[in-house]
BAFI-3210 file (N, C-alpha, C; in Angstrom, 3 decimals, decimal comma, padded with zeros to 6 digits):
// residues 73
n [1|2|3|4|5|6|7|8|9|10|11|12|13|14|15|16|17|18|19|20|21|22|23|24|25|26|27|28|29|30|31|32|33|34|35|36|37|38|39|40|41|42|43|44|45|46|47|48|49|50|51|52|53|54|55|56|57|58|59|60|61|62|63|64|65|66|67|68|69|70|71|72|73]
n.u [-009,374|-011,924|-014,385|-017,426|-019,047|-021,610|-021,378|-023,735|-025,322|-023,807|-024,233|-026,139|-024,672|-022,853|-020,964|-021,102|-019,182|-017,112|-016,707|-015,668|-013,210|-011,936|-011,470|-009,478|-010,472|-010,572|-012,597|-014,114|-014,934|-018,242|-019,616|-022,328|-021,214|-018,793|-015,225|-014,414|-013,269|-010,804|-010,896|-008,588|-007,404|-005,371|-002,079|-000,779|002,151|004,159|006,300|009,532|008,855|010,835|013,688|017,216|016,896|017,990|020,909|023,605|025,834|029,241|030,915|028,943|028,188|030,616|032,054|031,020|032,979|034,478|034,070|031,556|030,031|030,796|030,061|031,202|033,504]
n.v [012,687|010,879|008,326|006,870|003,948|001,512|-001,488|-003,490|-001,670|-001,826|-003,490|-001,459|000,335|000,272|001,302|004,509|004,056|003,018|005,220|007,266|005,869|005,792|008,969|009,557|009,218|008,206|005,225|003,658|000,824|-000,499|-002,856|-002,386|-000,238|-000,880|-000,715|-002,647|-002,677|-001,080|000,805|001,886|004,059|002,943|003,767|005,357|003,994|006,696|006,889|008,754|009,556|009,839|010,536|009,829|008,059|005,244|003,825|002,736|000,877|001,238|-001,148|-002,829|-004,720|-006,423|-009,767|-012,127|-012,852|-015,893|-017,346|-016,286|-018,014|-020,571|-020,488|-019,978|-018,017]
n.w [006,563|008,217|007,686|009,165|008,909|009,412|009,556|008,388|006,832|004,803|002,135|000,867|000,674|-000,445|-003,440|-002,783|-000,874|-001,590|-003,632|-001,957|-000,537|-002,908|-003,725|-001,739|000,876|004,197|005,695|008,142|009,273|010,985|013,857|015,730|016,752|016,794|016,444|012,810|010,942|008,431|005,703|003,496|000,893|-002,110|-002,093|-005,333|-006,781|-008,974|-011,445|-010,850|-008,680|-006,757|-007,322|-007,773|-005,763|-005,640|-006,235|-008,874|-008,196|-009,432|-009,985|-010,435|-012,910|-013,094|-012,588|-009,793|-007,100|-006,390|-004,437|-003,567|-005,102|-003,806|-001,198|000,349|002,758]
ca.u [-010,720|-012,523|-015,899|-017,730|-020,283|-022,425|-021,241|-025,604|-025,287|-022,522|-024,895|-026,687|-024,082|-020,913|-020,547|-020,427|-018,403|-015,844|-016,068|-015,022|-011,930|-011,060|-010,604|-008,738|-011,039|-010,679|-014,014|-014,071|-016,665|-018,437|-020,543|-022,962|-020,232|-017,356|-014,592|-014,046|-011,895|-010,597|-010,701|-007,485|-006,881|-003,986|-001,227|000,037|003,296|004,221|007,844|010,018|008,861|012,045|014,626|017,960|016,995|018,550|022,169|023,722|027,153|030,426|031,339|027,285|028,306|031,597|031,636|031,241|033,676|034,056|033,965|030,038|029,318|030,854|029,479|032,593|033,555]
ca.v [012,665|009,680|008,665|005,765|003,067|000,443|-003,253|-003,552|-000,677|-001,936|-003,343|-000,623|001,836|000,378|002,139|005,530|004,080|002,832|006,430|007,728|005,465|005,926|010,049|009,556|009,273|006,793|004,643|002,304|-000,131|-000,246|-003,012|-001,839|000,774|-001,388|-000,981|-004,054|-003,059|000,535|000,714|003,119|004,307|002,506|005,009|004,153|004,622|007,243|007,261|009,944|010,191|009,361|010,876|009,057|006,727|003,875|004,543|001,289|000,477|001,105|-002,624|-003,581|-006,082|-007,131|-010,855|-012,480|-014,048|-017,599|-017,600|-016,153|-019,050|-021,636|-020,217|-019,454|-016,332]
ca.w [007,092|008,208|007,685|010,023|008,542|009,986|008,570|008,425|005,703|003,472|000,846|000,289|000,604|-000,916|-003,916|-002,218|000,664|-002,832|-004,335|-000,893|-000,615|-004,061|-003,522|-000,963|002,339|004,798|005,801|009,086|009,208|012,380|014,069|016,794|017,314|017,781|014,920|012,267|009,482|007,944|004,069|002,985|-000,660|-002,373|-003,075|-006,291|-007,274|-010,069|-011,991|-011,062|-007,279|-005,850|-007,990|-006,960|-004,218|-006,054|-007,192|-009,129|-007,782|-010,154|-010,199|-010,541|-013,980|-012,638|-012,067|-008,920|-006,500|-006,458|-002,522|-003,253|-005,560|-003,370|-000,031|001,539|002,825]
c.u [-011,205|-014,070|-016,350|-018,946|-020,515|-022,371|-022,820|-025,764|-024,509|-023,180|-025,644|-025,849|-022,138|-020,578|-020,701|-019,388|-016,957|-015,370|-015,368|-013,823|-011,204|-010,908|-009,956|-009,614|-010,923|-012,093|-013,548|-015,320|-016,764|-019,495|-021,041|-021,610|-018,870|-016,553|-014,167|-013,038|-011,928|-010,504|-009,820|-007,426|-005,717|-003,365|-000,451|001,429|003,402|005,690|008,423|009,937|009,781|013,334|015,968|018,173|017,486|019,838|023,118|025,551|028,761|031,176|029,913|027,648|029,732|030,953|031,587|032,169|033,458|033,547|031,699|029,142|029,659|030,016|030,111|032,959|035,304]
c.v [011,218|009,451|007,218|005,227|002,164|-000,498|-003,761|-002,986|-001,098|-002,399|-002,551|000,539|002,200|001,109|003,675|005,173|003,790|004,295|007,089|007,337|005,946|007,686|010,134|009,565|008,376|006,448|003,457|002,016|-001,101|-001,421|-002,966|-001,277|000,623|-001,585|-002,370|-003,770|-001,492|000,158|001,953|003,103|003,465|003,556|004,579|004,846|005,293|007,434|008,380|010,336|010,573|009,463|010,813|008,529|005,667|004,412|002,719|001,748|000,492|-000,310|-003,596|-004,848|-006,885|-008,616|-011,085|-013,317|-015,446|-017,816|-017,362|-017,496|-020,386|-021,623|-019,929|-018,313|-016,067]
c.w [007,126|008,540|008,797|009,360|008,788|008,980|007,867|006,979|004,748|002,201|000,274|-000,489|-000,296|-002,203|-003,739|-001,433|-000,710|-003,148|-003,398|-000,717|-001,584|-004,358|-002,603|000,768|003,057|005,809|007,030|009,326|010,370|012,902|015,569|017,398|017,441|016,217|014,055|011,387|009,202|006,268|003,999|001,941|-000,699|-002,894|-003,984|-006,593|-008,555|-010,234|-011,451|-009,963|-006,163|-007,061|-007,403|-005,918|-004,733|-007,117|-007,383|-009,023|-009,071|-010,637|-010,578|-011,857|-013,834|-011,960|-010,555|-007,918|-006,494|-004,846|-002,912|-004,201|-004,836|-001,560|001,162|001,671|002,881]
res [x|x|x|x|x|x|x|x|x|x|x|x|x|x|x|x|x|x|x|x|x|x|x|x|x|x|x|x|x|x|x|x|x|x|x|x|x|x|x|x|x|x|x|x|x|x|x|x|x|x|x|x|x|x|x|x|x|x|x|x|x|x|x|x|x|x|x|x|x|x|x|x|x]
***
């Protein structure tokens, strides 16, 4: 859902237009009608969301080639 507020209004009105972002609403801020900016929630990351998207390689502590420390391939 998105709400629309007049740049004119923002000092009066910014902490509702905050509590609104911060449950999740999105707020574009409007002057004489014409859009300036969107305020979106930050989605934060929580542990555990992504249960094996990152799988660590069988050789991961094996040293490195010399070719990758000299720059040669």
């Amino acid at each position: 859902m998105s709400t629309t507020v007049e740049v004119k209004d923002l000092a009066t009105q910014w902490r509702t237009i905050l509590e609104s972002v911060r449950s999740g609403e999105e707020v574009v801020l409007v002057d004489q009608s014409i859009p300036q900016a969107r305020l979106l929630p930050i989605n934060r990351r929580q542990p555990g969301m992504h249960p094996d998207a990152i799988v660590m390689g069988a050789d991961f502590d094996e040293a490195l080639p010399d070719q990758f420390w000299q720059g040669t391939k």
